[in-house]
C-alpha positions as CSV (number, residue, x, y, z in Angstrom):
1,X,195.0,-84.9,100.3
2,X,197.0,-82.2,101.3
3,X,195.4,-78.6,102.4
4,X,198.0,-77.3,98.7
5,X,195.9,-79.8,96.6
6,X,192.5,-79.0,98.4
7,X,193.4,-75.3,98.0
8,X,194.4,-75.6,94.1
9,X,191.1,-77.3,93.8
10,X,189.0,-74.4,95.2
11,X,191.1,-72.8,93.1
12,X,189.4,-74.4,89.7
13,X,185.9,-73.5,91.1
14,X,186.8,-69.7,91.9
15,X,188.5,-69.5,88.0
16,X,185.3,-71.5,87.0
17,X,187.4,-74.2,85.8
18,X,185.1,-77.0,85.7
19,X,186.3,-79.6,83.7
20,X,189.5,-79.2,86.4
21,X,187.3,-79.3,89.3
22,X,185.7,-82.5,87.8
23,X,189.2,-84.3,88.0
24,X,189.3,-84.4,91.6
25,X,185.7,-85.8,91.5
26,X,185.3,-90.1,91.2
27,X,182.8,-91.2,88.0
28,X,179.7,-91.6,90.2
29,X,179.9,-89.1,93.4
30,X,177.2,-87.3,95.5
31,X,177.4,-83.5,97.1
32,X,174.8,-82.8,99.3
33,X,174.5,-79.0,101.0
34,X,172.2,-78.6,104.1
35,X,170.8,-82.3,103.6
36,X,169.9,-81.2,100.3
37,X,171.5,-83.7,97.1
38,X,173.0,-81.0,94.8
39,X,174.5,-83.0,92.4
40,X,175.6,-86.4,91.8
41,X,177.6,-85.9,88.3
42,X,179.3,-84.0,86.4
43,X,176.9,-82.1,84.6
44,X,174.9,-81.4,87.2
45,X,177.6,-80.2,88.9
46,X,178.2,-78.0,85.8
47,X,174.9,-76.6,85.8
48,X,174.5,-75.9,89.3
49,X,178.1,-74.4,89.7
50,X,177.2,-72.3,86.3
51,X,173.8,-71.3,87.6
52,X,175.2,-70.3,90.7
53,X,178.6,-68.8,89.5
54,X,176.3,-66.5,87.4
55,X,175.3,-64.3,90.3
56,X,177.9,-64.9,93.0
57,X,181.3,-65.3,93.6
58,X,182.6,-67.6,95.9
59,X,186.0,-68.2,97.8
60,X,186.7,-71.1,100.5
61,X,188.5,-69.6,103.3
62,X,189.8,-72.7,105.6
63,X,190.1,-72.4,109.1
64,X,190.6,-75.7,110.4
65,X,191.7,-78.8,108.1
66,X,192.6,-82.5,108.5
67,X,192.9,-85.1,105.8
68,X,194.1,-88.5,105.5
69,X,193.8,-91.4,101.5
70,X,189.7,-91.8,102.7
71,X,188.3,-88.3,103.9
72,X,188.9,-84.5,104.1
73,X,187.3,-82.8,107.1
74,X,187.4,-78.6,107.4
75,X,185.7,-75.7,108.8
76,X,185.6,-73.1,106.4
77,X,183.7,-70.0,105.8
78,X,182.3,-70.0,102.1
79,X,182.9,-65.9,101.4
80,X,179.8,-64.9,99.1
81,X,179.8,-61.6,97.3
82,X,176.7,-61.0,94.9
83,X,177.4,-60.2,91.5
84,X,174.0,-59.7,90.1
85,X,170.6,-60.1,92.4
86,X,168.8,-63.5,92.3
87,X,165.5,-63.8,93.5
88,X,163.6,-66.7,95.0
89,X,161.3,-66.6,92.0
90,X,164.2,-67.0,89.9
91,X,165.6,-69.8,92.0
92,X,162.3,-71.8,92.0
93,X,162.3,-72.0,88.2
94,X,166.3,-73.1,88.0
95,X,165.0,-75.8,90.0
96,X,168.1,-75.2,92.7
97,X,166.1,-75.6,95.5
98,X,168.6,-75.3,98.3
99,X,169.8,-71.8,97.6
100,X,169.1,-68.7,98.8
101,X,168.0,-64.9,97.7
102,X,171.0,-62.2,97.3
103,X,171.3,-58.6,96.2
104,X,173.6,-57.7,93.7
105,X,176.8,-56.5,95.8
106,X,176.0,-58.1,99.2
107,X,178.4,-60.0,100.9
108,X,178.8,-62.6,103.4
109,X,180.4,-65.2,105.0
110,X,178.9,-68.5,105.3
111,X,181.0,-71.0,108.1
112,X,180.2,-74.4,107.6
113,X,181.4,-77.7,108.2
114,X,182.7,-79.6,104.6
115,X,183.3,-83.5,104.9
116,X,184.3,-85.4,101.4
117,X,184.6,-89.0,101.1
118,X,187.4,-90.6,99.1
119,X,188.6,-93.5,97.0
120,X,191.6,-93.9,94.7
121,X,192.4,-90.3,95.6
122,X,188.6,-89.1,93.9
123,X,185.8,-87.3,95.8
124,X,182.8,-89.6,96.0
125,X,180.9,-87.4,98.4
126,X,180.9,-84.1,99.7
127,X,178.7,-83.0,102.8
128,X,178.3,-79.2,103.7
129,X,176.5,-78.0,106.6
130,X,176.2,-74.8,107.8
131,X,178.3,-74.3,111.0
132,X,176.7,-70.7,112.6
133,X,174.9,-67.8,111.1
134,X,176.1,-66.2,108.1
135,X,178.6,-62.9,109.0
136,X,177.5,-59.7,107.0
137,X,181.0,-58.2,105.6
């Protein structure tokens, strides 16, 4: 995959596009974020990116990226800006367990370390772990 299709990619999940985002996805897949399984299909990952997307935007600013057919391997810093606040009460009962509290207009970087799997050109997994402390912008 080259860093243009990776990058028209993150471009489907910033425009919300998630039936696009789906087609770079295999059938059967896995995304796990800080050890945490996220979602393993596609309407989980509609939910969670729909939850999510709700109160923050996100952009996917590469630094570093190498791919070859089988895997994708970046750092990246995951820019967060809070659109409305979302509370850890509020995340409890969405059932999202691996995110975080934000104020409505904070913003942040997150760098972290994104691996994907591949096969026949799909993702089949996706592993995100944080790669530092988040930067306050």
């Amino acid at each position: 995959m080259q860093l243009g299709e990776y990058l028209a990619y993150a471009q489907a999940f910033g425009a919300r596009a998630y039936d696009d985002v789906l087609t770079y996805w295999a059938p059967a897949f896995r995304c796990e974020i800080g050890g945490i399984n996220m979602f393993s299909n596609g309407a989980e990952l509609k939910a969670f990116y729909g939850f999510l997307h709700d109160h923050i935007t996100e952009e996917i600013l590469v630094d570093r990226y190498l791919a070859d057919d089988a895997n994708v391997f970046m750092e990246a810093r995951v820019r967060i800006s809070g659109l409305k606040s979302l509370s850890a009460d509020r995340i409890r009962e969405s059932g999202f367990s691996g995110l975080y509290p934000i104020e409505a207009g904070q913003r942040f970087d997150l760098p972290q370390l994104i691996h994907y799997h591949r096969h026949e050109g799909k993702f089949t997994k996706a592993i995100c772990l944080m790669n530092g402390a988040p930067i306050v912008l």
